[in-house]
C-alpha positions as CSV (number, residue, x, y, z in Angstrom):
1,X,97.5,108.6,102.9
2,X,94.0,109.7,104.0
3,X,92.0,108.1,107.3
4,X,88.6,107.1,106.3
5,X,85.6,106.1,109.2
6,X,82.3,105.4,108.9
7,X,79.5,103.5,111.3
8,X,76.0,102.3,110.5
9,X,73.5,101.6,112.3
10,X,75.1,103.0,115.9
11,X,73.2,106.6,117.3
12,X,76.4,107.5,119.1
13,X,77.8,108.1,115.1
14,X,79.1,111.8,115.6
15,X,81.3,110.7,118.6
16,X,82.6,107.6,116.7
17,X,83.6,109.0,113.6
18,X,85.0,112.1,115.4
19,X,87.1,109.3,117.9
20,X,88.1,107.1,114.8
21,X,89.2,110.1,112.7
22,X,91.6,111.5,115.8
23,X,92.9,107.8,115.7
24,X,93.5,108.1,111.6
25,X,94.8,111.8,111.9
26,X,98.4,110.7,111.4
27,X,97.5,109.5,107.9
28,X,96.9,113.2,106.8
29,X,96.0,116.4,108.6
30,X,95.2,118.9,105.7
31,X,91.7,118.9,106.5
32,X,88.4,116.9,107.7
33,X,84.9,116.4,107.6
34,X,81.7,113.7,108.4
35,X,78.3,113.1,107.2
36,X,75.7,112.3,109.3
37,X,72.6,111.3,108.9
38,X,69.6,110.1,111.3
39,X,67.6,108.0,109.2
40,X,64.6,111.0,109.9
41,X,65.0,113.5,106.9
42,X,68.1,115.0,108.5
43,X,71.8,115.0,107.7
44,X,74.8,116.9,108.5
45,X,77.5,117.9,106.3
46,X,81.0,119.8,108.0
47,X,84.1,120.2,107.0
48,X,87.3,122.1,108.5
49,X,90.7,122.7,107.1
50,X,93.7,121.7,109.2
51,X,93.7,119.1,112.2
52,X,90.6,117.4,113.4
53,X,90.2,119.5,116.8
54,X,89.1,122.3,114.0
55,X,86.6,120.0,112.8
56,X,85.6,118.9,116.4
57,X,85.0,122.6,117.8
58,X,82.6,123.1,114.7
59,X,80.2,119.8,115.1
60,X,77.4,121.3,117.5
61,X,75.1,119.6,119.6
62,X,72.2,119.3,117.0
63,X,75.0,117.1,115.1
64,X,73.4,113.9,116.0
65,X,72.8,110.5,113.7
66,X,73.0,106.9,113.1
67,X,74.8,106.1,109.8
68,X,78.1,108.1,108.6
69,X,81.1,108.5,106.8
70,X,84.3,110.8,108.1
71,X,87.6,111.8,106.3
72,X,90.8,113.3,107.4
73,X,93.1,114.8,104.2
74,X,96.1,114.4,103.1
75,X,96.0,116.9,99.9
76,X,96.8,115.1,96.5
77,X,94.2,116.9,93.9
78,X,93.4,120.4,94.7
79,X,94.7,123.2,97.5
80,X,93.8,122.8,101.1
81,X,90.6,124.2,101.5
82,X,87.3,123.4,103.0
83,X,86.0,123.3,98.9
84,X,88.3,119.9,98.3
85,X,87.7,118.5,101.7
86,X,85.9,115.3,101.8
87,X,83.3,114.0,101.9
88,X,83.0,114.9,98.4
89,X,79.1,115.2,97.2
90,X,77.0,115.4,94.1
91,X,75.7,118.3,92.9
92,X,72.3,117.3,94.0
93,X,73.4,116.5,97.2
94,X,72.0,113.2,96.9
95,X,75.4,111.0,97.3
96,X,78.2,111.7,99.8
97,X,82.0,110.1,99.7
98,X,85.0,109.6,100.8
99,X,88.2,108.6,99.2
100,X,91.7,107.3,100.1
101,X,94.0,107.4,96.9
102,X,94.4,109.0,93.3
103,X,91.8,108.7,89.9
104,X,94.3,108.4,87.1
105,X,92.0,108.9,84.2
106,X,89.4,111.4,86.3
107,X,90.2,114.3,83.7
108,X,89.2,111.9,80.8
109,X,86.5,110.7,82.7
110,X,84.9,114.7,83.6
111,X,85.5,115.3,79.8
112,X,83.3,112.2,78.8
113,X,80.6,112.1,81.3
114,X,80.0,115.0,83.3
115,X,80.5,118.0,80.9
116,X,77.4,119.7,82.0
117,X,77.7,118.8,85.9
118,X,79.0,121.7,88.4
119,X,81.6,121.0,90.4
120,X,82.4,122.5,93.9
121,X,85.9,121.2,94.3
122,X,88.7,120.5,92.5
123,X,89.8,117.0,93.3
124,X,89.7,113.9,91.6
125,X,87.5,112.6,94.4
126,X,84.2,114.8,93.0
127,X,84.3,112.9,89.8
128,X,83.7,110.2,91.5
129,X,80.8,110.8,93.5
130,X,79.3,112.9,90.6
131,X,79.8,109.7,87.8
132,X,77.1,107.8,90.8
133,X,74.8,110.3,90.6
134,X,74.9,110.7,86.5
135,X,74.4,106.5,86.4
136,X,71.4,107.2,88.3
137,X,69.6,110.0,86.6
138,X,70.7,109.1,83.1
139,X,70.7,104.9,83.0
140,X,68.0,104.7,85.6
141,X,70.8,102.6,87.7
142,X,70.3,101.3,91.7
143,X,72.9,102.8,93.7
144,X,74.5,99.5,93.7
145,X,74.7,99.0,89.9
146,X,75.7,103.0,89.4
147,X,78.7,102.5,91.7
148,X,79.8,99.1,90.4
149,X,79.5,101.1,86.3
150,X,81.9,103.9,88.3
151,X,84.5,101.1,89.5
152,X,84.7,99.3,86.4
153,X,85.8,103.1,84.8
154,X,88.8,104.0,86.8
155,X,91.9,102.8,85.3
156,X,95.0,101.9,86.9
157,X,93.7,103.9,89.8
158,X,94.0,103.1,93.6
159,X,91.4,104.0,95.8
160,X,89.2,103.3,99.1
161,X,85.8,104.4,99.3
162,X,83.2,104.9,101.5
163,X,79.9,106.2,99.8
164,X,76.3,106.9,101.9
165,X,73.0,106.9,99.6
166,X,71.0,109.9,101.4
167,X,67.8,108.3,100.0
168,X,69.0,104.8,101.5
169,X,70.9,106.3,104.4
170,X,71.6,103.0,106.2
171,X,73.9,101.3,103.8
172,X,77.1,101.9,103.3
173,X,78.5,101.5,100.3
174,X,82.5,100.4,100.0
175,X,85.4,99.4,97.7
176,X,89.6,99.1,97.2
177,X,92.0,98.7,94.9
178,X,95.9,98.9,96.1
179,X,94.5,101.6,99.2
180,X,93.5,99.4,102.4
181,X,90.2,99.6,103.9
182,X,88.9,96.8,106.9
183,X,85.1,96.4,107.8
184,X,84.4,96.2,111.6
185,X,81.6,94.1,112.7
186,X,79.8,94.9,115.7
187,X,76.9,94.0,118.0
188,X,73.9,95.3,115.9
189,X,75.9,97.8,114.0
190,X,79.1,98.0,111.5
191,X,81.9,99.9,110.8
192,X,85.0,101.1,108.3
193,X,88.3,102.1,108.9
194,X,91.3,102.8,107.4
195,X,93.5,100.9,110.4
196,X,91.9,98.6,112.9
197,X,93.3,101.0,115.9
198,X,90.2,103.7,114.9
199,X,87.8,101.5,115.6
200,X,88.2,99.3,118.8
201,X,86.3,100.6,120.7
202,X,83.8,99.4,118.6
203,X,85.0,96.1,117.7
204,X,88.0,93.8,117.5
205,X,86.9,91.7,115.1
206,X,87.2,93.2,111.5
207,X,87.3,91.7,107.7
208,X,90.1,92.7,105.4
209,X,89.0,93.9,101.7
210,X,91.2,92.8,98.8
211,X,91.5,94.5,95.4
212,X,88.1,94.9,93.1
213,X,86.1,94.4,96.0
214,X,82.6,95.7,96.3
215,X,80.9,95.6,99.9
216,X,77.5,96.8,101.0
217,X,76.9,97.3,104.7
218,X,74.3,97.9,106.6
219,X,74.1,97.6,110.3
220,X,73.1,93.7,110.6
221,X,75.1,92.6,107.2
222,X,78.2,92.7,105.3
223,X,77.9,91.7,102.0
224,X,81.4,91.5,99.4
225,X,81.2,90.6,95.7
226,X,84.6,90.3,93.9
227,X,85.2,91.8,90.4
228,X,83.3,89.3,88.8
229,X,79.9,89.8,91.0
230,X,80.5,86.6,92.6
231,X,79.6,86.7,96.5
232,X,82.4,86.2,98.5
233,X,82.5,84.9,102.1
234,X,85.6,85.7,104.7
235,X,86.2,85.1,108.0
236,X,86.9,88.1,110.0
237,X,90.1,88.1,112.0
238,X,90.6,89.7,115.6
239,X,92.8,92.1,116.5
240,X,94.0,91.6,120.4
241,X,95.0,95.4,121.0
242,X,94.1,97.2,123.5
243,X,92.8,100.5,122.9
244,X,94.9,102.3,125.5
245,X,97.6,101.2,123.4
246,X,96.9,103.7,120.6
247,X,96.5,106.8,123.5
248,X,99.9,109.2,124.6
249,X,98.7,108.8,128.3
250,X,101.0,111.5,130.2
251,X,103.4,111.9,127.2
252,X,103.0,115.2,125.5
253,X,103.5,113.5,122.2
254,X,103.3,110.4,120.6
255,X,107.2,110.6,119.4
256,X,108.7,110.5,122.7
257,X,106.2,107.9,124.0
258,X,107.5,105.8,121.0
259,X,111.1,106.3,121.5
260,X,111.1,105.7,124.9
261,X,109.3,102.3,124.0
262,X,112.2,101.2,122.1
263,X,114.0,99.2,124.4
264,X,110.8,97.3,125.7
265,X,110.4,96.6,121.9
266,X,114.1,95.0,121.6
267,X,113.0,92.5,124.9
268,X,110.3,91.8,123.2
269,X,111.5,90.9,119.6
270,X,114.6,88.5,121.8
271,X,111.9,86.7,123.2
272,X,109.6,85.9,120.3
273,X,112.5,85.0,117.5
274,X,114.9,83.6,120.0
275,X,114.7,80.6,122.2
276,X,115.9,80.7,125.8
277,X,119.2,79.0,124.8
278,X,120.1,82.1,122.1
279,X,119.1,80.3,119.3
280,X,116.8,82.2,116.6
281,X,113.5,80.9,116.4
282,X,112.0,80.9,112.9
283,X,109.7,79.0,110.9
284,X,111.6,76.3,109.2
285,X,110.1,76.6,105.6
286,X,110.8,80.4,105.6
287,X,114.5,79.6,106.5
288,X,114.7,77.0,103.7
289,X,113.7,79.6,101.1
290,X,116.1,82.1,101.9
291,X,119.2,79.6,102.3
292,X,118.5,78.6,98.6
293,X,118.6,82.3,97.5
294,X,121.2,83.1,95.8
295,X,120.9,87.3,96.6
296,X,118.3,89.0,98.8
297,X,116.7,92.2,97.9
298,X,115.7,94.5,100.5
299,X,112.6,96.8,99.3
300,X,111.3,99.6,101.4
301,X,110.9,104.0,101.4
302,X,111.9,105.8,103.8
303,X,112.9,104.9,106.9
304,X,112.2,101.5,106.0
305,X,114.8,101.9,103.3
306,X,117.3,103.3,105.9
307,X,116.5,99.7,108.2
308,X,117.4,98.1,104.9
309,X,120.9,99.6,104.7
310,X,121.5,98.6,108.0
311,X,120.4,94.7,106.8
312,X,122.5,94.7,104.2
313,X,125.6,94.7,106.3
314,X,124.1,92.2,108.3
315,X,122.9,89.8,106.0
316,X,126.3,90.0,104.3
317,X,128.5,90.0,107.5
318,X,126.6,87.2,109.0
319,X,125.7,85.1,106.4
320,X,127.8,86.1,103.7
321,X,124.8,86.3,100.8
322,X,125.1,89.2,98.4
323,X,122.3,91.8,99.2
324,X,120.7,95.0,97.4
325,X,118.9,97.2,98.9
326,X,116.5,99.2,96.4
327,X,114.1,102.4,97.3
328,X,110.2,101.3,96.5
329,X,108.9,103.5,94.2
330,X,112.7,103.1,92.0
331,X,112.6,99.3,92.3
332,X,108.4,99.5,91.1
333,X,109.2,101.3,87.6
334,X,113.0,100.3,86.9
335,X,113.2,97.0,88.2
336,X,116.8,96.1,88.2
337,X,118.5,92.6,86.3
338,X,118.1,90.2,89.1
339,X,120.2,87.3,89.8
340,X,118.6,83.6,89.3
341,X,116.9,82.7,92.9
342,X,115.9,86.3,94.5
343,X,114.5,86.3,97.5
344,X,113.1,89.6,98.5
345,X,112.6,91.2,101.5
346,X,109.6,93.9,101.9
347,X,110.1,96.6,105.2
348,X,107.2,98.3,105.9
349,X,105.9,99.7,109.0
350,X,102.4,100.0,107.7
351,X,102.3,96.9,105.3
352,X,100.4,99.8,103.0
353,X,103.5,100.8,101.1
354,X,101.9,101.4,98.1
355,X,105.6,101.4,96.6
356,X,106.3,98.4,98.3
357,X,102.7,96.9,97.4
358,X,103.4,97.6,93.3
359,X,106.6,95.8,94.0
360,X,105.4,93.1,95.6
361,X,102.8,92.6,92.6
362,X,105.9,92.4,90.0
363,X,107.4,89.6,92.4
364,X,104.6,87.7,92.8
365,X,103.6,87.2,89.6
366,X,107.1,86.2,88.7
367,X,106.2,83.4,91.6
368,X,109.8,84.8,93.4
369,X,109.6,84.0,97.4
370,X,108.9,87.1,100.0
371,X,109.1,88.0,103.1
372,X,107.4,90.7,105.0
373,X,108.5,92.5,107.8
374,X,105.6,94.7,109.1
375,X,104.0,96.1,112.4
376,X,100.5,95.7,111.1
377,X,99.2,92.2,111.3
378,X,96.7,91.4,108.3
379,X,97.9,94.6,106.2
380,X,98.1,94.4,102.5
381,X,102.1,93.8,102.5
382,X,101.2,91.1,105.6
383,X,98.6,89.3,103.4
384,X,100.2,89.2,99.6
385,X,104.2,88.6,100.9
386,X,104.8,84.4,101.1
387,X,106.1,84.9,104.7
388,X,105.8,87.5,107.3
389,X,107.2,88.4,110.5
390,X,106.2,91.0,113.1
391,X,107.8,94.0,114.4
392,X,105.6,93.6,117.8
393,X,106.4,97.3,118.3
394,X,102.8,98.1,119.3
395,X,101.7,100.8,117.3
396,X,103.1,103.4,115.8
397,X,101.6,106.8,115.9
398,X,103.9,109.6,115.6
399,X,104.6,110.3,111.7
400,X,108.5,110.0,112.3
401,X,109.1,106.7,112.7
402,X,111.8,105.8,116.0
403,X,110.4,102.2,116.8
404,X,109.6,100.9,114.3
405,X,113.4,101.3,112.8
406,X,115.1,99.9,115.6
407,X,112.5,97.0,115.4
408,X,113.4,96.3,111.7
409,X,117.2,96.3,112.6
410,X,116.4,94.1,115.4
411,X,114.6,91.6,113.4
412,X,116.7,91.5,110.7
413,X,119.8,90.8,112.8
414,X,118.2,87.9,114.0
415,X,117.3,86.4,110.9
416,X,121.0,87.1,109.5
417,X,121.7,85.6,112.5
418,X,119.8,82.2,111.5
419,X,120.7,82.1,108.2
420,X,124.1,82.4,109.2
421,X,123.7,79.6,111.2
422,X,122.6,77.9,108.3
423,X,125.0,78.2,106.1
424,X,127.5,77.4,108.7
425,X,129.1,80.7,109.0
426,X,131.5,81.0,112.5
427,X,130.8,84.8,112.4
428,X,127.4,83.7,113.1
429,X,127.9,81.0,115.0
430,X,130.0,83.1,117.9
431,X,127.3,86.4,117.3
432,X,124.6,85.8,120.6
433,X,122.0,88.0,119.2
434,X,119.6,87.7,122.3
435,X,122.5,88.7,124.4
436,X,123.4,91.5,122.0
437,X,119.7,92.5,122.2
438,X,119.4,92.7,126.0
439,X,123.0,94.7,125.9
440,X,121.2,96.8,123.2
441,X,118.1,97.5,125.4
442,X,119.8,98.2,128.3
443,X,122.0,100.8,126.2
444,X,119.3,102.5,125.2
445,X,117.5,103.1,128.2
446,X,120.4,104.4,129.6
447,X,120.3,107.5,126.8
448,X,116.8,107.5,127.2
449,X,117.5,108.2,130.5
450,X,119.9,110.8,129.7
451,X,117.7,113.0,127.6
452,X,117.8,116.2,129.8
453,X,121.0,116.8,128.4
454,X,119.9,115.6,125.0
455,X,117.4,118.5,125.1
456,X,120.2,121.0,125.9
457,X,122.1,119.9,123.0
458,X,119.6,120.5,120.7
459,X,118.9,123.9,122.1
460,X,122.4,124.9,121.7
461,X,123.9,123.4,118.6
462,X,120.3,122.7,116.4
463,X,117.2,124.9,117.3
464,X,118.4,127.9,115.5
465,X,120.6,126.1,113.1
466,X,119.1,126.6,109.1
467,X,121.3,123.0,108.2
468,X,123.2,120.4,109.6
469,X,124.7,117.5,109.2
470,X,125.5,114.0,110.3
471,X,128.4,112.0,108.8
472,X,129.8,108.6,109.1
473,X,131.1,105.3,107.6
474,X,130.2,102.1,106.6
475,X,127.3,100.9,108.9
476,X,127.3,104.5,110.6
477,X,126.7,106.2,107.4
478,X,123.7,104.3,106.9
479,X,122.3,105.9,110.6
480,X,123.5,109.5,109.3
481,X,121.1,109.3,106.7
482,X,117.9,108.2,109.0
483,X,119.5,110.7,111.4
484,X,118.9,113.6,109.0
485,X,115.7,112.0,107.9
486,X,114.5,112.3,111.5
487,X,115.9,116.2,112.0
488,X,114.5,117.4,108.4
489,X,111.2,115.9,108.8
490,X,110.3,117.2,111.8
491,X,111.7,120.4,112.6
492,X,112.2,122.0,108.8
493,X,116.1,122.1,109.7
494,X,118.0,121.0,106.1
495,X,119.4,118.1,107.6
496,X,122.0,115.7,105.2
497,X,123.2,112.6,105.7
498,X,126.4,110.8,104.1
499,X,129.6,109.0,104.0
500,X,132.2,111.3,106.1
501,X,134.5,110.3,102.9
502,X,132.8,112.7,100.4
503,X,133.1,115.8,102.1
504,X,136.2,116.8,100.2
505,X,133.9,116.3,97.4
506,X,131.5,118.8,97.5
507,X,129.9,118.9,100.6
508,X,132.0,120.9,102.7
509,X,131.4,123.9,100.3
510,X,128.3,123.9,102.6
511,X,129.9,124.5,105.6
512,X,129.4,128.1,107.8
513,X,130.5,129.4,111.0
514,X,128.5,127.4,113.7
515,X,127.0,124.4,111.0
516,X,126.4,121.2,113.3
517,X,127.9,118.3,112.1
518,X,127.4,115.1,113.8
519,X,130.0,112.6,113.7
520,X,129.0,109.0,114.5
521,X,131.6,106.6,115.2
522,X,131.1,103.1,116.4
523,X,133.2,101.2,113.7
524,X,137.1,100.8,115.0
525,X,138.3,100.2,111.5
526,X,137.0,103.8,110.1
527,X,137.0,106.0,113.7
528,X,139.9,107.7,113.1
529,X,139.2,108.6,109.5
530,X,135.7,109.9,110.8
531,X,137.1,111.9,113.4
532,X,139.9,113.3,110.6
533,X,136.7,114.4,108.5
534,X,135.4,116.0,111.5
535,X,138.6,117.9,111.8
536,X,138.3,118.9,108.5
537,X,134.5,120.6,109.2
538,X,136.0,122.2,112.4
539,X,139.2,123.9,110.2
540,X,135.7,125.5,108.3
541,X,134.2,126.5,111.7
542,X,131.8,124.1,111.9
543,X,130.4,123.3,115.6
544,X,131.3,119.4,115.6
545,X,129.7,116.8,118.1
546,X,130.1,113.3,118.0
547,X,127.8,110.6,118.6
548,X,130.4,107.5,120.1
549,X,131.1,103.6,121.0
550,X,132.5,103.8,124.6
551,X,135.1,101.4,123.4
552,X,135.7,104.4,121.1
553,X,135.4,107.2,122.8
554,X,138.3,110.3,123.6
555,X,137.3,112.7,126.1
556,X,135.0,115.9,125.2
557,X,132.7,113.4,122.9
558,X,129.4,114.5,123.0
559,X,127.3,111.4,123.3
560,X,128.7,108.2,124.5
561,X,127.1,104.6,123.6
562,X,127.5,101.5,125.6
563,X,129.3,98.8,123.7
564,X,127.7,96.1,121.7
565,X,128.2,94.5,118.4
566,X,129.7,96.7,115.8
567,X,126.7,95.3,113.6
568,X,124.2,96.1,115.7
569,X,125.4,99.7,116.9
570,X,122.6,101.6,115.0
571,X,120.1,100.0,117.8
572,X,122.1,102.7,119.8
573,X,124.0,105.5,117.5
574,X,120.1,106.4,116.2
575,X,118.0,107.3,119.4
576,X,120.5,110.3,120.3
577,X,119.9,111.3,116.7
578,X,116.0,110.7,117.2
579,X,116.1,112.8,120.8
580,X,117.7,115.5,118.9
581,X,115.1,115.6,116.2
582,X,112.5,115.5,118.7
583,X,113.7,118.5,121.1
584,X,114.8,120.5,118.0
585,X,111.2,120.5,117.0
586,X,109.5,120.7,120.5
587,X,111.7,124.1,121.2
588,X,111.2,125.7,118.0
589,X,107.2,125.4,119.1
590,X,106.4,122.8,116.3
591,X,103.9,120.1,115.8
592,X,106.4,117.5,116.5
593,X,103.3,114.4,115.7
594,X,102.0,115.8,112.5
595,X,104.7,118.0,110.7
596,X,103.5,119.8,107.4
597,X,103.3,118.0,103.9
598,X,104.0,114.6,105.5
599,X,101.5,111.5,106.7
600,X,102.4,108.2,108.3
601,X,101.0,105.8,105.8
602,X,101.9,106.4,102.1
603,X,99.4,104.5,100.2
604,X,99.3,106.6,97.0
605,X,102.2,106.4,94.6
């Protein structure tokens, strides 16, 4: 969940690492810091709590160098301070590092080895850096050698690392295991990143690490060994992005740039998975697997999770095959009785999951069939899964996710959609997802659009509210709970999601003068018993607003819908929800990007 840069053999180092970490800054914001060093006798060592425009304002002009490593925090091991920012060093300030992930056994290892050593922070990370060092002074090890000893020492741990020799200052020195990490290759210098986006202004052309890998780097090579010191040669691949893609431009946050995105992301997944005539467009092999499943399992945390809910229903509407949906890091440790041909489904934004990822280990080495659906082209989840398709929602900045949700739901539809067709299902057969898509699109510009008076919803009902809630059924309780999930995470209001049902059963206990409750209702079957619920809230004084199908809709609902397909409604019902989360936050003066305790790629378990 950290951002890690580094750059040798480039003298405009200071201003790359400092660029590549505001690029990474939505993987953790705790605190930051870079080495630098010139090649000449002189380095640089700062290090800043809280966002990178601390750490900016303190790197002076004298800051200069060709070779260096930078880290932005998310806080695992140790307070937020400047102490446990990274880089991490050794006590003779000989070795510098930085490190994505969590040392398992790093208390064992302290106790073993480094029992006279002084630390200056307490994270996991030191023990690292500090184990180099001891392999150096005590076994008379190279760098190299000292660093391979440390790797072979850290059980069942996952980490990226970045190290810098400041007695060989030009070569970087970098390995992975379950935490993703990419070299950059560039004209007469070479770089790591976390995510390719930090980097292209450097390069588009970067190599993917796997697991046990060791690389050295200097600024005309890249060498890789695997676990067993065997040399191991890769092609790079190329990422076609352009950097303006990754910048706000006039939007005041990434969030809203993202939302308002959504529909052009909708277009855009109609025209790659669907031919002209309406038909889905998938690879043929892919389909063939998932027609012989006998049950699909949907894995993913999150938001992810909540796009899985939503697949469920579609999968089993559409195509009428049994589907689970399971939470990551549940699924990982208490994998359920599975039927006999699974076929499992991974949803991850990131394709770092590291929930996702453990799963994905289980499945493969029960040889079961996979599927990715990612945004990130190349990622760990993209790589390991036996097929992949892509969101092609651009990326994804903001730590609440918007896009890449709808994108998810999009996709999936289409694939339930295929396999549907398949298995010679009418409900599929009469369902014309690419029409439903461009109807979806078109909806959702129009409350795009509409967000001024979004805005003054959330100022009335939400901004000074301490909890609310959003309710629903069937397919609408599924958007309650990303609905919360977007309200909670971003604007510290105790937000809940869940089926309007079970409010007799507990929940309305909760209810005060004033509580909003959202009501969304774009199922004809369960309407009225939604709106009864709501009723119910009301008779408790509860401020109630409803979130509405037109096909569905009584006068004084709040927000109105256009109509599509009741299976694809949450392409709609959500982006109200997500406007609300957004100006909620924004008027209560809040980070709305980088809210506390959270980062946009969980790669630690």
């Amino acid at each position: 969940m950290c951002g890690i840069v580094g750059v040798t053999g480039n003298d405009n180092a200071v201003q790359i690492l400092l660029k590549g970490l505001e690029k990474l800054e939505y993987r953790g914001y705790d605190s930051a810091g870079i080495y630098v060093n010139d090649l000449q006798g002189n380095d640089y060592l700062i290090k800043r709590k809280g966002h990178i425009s601390n750490l900016e304002a303190a790197v002076g002009p004298e800051v200069h160098g060709s070779v260096g490593i930078g880290h932005t925090r998310w806080a695992t091991h140790g307070v937020v301070s400047v102490a446990n920012a990274h880089p991490q060093f050794s006590e003779d300030h000989r070795f510098y590092l930085v490190h994505n992930g969590v040392i398992e056994n790093y208390k064992e290892l302290k106790a073993t080895y480094l029992s006279d050593t002084t630390f200056a922070s307490q994270t996991d990370t030191e023990v690292v850096v500090q184990l180099v060092d001891h392999f150096v002074r005590t076994q008379n090890l190279s760098t190299r050698d000292a660093f391979l000893k440390t790797l072979g020492l850290l059980e069942g741990s996952s980490y990226a690392f970045l190290m810098i020799d400041s007695l060989d200052p030009d070569t970087l020195y970098v390995a992975k295991s379950k935490s993703p990490l990419l070299v950059g290759l560039g004209d007469g210098c070479n770089v790591v990143c976390s995510d390719a986006p930090a980097m292209l202004d450097v390069t588009h052309d970067f190599l993917a690490l796997h697991d046990g890998e060791m690389v050295t780097i200097k600024p005309n090579s890249v060498e890789i060994i695997d676990q067993n010191g065997n040399a191991v040669s890769r092609k790079p691949f190329h990422v076609d992005m352009d950097p303006s893609e990754t910048e706000k431009g006039t939007y005041p946050y990434y969030m809203l740039k993202e939302i308002d995105e959504q529909p052009n992301v909708l277009r855009k997944i109609a025209s790659t998975y669907t031919k002209e005539s309406g038909e889905p467009n998938f690879d043929d092999k892919m389909l063939s697997a998932l027609n012989q499943a006998d049950r699909i399992y949907i894995v993913g945390a999150g938001t992810s999770y909540h796009a899985g809910l939503v697949g469920k229903k579609m999968f089993e509407k559409l195509a009428h095959v049994p589907t689970e949906v399971h939470i990551a890091s549940e699924f990982a440790y208490d994998d359920p009785l599975l039927s006999k041909k699974p076929f499992f489904i991974f949803l991850s934004q990131s394709g770092e999951t590291a929930d996702s990822r453990e799963v994905l280990v289980n499945v493969n080495a029960k040889d079961y069939p996979s599927l990715t659906i990612t945004n990130v082209e190349n990622s760990t989840l993209y790589r390991e899964a036996s097929y992949t398709l892509l969101l092609h929602a651009g990326p994804e900045i903001s730590v609440a996710s918007t896009k890449a949700y709808t994108a998810q739901i999009a996709v999936e539809a289409v694939l339930a959609k295929a396999l549907g067709e398949i298995k010679e299902q009418t409900i599929a057969e009469d369902f014309d997802i690419r029409q439903q898509l461009g109807f979806a699109a078109t909806g959702m510009q129009a409350i795009i659009d509409d967000k001024g008076r979004i805005e003054n919803i959330a100022k009335k009902y939400f901004v000074k509210a301490p909890k609310a809630f959003y309710i629903g059924r069937g397919i609408d309780q599924t958007v309650s709970l990303e609905a919360a999930l977007k309200l909670k995470e971003i604007s510290y209001v105790h937000a809940e999601g869940f089926a309007s049902g079970e409010l007799k059963h507990g929940t309305i206990a909760l209810i005060e003068e004033g509580t909003p409750v959202v009501g969304i209702i774009t199922q004809k079957k369960t309407a009225a018993l939604t709106r009864s619920n709501l009723q119910e809230t009301m008779s408790r004084g509860a401020q109630a607003l409803t979130i509405v199908r037109q096909g569905l809709s009584q006068p004084g609902d709040t927000i109105v819908t256009t109509d599509i397909n009741e299976l694809i409604t949450p392409l709609l019902s959500v982006v109200p929800a997500q406007l609300i989360a957004y100006f909620t936050s924004l008027n209560k003066g809040l980070d709305v990007d980088k809210p506390r305790n959270l980062a946009k790629s969980v790669t630690v378990e």
